[in-house]
C-alpha positions in Angstrom: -19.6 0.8 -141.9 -23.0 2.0 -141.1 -24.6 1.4 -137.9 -26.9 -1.7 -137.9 -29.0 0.1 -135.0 -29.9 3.2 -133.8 -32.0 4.8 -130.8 -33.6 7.9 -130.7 -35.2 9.0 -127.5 -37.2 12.6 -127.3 -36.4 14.8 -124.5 -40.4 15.0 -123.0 -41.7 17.8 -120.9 -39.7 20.3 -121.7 -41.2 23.9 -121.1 -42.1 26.5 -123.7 -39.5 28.6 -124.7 -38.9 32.2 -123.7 -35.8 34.5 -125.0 -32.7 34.4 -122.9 -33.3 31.2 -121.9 -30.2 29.1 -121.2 -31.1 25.9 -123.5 -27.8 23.9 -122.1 -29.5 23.9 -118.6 -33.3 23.1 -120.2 -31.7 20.2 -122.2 -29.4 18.9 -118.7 -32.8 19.5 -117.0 -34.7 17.5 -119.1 -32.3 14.6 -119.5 -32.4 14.1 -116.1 -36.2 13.8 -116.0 -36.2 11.7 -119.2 -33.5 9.2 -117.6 -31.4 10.3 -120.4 -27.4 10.0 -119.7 -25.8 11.2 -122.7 -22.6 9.3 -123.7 -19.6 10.4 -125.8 -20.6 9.8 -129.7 -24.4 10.8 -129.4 -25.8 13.2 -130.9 -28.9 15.9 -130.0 -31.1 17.2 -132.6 -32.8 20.5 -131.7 -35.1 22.3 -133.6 -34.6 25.9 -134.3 -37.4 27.1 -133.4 -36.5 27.0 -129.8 -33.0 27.9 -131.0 -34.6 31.2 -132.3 -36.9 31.8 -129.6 -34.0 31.4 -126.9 -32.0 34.2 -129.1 -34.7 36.7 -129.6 -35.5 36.1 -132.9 -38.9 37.5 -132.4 -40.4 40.2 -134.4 -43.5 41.5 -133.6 -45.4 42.6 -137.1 -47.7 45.9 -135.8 -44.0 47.3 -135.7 -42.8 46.1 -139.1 -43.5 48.8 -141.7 -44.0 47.4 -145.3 -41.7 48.9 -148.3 -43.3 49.8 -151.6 -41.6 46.5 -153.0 -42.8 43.9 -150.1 -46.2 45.9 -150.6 -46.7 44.8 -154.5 -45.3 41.6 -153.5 -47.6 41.0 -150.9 -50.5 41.4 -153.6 -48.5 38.9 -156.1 -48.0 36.2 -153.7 -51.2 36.8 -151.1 -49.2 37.6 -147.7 -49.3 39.8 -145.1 -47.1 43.1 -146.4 -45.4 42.9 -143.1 -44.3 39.3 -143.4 -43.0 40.1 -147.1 -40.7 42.9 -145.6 -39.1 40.3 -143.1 -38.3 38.1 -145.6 -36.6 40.5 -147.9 -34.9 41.4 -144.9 -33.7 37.8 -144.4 -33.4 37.5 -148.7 -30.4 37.7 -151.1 -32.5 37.2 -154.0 -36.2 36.3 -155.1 -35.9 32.7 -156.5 -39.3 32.3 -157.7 -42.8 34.1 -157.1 -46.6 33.5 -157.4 -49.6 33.7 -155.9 -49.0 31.8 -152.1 -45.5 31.3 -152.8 -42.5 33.2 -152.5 -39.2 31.0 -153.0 -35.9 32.8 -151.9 -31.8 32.7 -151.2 -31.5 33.3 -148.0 -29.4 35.5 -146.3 -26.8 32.1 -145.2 -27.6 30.8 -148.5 -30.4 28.2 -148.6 -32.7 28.3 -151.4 -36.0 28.3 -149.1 -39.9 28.8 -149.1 -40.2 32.9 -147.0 -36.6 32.9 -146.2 -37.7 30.6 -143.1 -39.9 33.4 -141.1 -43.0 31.7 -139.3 -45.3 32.3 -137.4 -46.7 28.8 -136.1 -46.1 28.2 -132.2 -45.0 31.4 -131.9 -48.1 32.6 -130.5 -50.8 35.5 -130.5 -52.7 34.9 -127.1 -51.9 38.4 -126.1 -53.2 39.7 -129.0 -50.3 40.6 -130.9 -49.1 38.5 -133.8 -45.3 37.8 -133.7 -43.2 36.0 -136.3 -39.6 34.1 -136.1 -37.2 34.2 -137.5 -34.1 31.8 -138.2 -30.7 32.0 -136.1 -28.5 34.3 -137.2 -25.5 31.8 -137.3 -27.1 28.4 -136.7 -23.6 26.7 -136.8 -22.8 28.9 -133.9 -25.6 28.1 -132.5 -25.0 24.7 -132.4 -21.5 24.8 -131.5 -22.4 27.3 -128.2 -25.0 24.4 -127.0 -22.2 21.5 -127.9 -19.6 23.0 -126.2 -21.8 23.9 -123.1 -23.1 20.5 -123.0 -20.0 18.8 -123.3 -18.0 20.5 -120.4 -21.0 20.4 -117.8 -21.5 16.3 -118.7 -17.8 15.8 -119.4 -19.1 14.1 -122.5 -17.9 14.4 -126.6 -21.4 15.0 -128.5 -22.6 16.7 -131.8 -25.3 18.7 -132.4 -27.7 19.6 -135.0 -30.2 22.2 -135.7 -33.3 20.9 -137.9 -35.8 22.4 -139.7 -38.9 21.8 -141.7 -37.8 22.4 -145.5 -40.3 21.4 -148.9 -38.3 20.0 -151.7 -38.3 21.3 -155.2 -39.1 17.9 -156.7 -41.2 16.3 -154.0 -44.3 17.4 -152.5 -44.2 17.8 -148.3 -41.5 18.8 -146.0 -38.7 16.4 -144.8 -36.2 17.5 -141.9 -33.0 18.8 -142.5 -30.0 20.2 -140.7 -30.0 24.4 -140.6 -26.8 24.1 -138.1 -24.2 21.7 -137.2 -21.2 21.4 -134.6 -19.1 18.5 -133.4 -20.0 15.7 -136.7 -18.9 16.0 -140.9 -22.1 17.5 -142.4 -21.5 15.6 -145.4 -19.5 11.8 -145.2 -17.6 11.8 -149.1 -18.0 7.8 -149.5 -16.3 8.3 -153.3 -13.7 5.9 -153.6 -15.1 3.0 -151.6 -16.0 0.3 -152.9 -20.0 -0.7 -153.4 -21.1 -5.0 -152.6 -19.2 -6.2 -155.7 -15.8 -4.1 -155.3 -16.4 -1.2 -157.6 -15.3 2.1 -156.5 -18.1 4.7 -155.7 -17.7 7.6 -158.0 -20.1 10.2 -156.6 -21.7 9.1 -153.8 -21.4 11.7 -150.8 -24.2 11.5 -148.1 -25.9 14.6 -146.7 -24.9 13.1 -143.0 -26.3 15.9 -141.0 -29.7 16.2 -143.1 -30.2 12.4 -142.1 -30.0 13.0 -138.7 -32.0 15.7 -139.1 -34.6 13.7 -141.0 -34.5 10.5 -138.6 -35.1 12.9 -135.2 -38.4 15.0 -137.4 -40.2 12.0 -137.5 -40.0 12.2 -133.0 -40.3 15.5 -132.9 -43.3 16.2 -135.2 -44.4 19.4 -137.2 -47.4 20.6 -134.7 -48.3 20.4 -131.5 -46.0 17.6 -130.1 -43.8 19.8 -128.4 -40.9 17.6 -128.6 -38.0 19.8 -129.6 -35.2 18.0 -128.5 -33.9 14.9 -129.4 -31.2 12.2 -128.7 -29.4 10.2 -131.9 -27.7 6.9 -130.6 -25.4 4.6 -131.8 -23.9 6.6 -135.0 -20.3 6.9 -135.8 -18.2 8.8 -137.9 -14.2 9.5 -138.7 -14.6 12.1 -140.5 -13.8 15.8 -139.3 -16.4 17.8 -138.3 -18.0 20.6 -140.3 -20.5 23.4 -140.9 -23.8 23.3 -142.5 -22.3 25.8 -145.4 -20.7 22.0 -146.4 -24.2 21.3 -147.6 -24.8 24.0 -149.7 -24.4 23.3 -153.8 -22.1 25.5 -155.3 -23.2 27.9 -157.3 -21.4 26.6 -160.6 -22.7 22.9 -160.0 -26.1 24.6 -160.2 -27.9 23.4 -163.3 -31.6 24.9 -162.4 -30.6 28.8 -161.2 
């Protein structure tokens, strides 16, 4: 059954973060100031871009040096040369192209707007512009703060790593999960029956991507700075599994 209520709660003044930062210890630390106790079942939701910060996922462009190819690109789609070659570095293939867009597979296989590099809240007060990029393995990600979490609170918790994504179909962004540890990423519902006793036949539910969703809507897209964020009062049989769950197949593909 689904839940009937839920709480989320947003981890508040947490500081900016830096790389090689231990985010188990910032998220205990700001629990404890939030009156936060987690319990067994919740779940947090943290955004990746403090998941990338933490891991160094920082590139600074003055030492990025544009290809021939992210060159011509850069004049097709209007960006920064040096931004292009990050994101072919991050690309399996160039989806779609035009001017201010650039739609690619990325490197862990979501179909994405600039294979997920950024520069927002990354910074250039120095002087020197910077972009992000995402984890390398967000599922790892996600399982390394889990597990930490869980032995140092003696608690059984999942967490997800969200990010801003567009939709193909629907203008604006919508949260969605990049990494998940400890909860199903999808729940199969096929099978059960709907309010009048007929079987479902293809209903499966992007679980993870509703959490992720749910917990965007606390922690904003600007300056907020809300990056954390508790999910209360969910529950779930199913095993868990890894984002790549999520991920269409290519041969169920109708649009590539």
């Amino acid at each position: 059954m689904s839940p009937s209520k839920l709480e989320l709660v947003a981890i508040d003044d947490l500081p900016i973060v830096k790389p090689g930062d231990d985010l188990a210890r910032m998220a205990i630390d700001g629990l404890e100031r939030s009156g936060i106790r987690l319990v067994s079942g919740d779940v947090l939701v943290i955004a990746q871009k403090i998941v990338s910060k933490a891991e160094g996922r920082i590139v600074v462009l003055a030492e990025v040096t544009p290809s021939a190819r992210s060159l011509q690109l850069g004049r097709e789609t209007n960006k920064d040369p040096r931004l292009v070659e990050l994101i072919l570095s991050e690309t399996k293939r160039i989806v779609r192209s035009g001017p201010d867009v650039l739609i690619v597979e990325h490197r862990l296989g979501f179909v994405m707007a600039n294979a997920g590099v950024d520069q927002s809240n990354v910074g250039a007060q120095d002087g020197i512009e910077r972009a992000l990029l995402l984890p390398l393995d967000p599922d790892a990600s996600a399982e390394s703060l889990r597990s930490a979490l869980s032995a140092a609170l003696d608690v059984d918790i999942g967490v997800v790593v969200n990010d801003s994504f567009g939709r193909a179909w629907r203008l604006g962004t919508v949260g969605i999960a990049l990494g998940v540890a400890g909860l199903p990423a999808l729940k199969d519902l096929r099978g059960r029956p709907d309010l009048l006793g007929r079987p479902l036949r293809v209903s499966i539910s992007a679980f993870a991507d509703e959490i992720a969703a749910a917990a965007s809507l606390l922690m904003g897209q600007g300056d907020e700075g809300r990056p954390m964020v508790v999910v209360r009062g969910l529950a779930w049989h199913e095993p868990a599994s890894g984002v790549r769950a999520l991920l269409r197949p290519l041969e169920e593909d109708l649009f590539r």
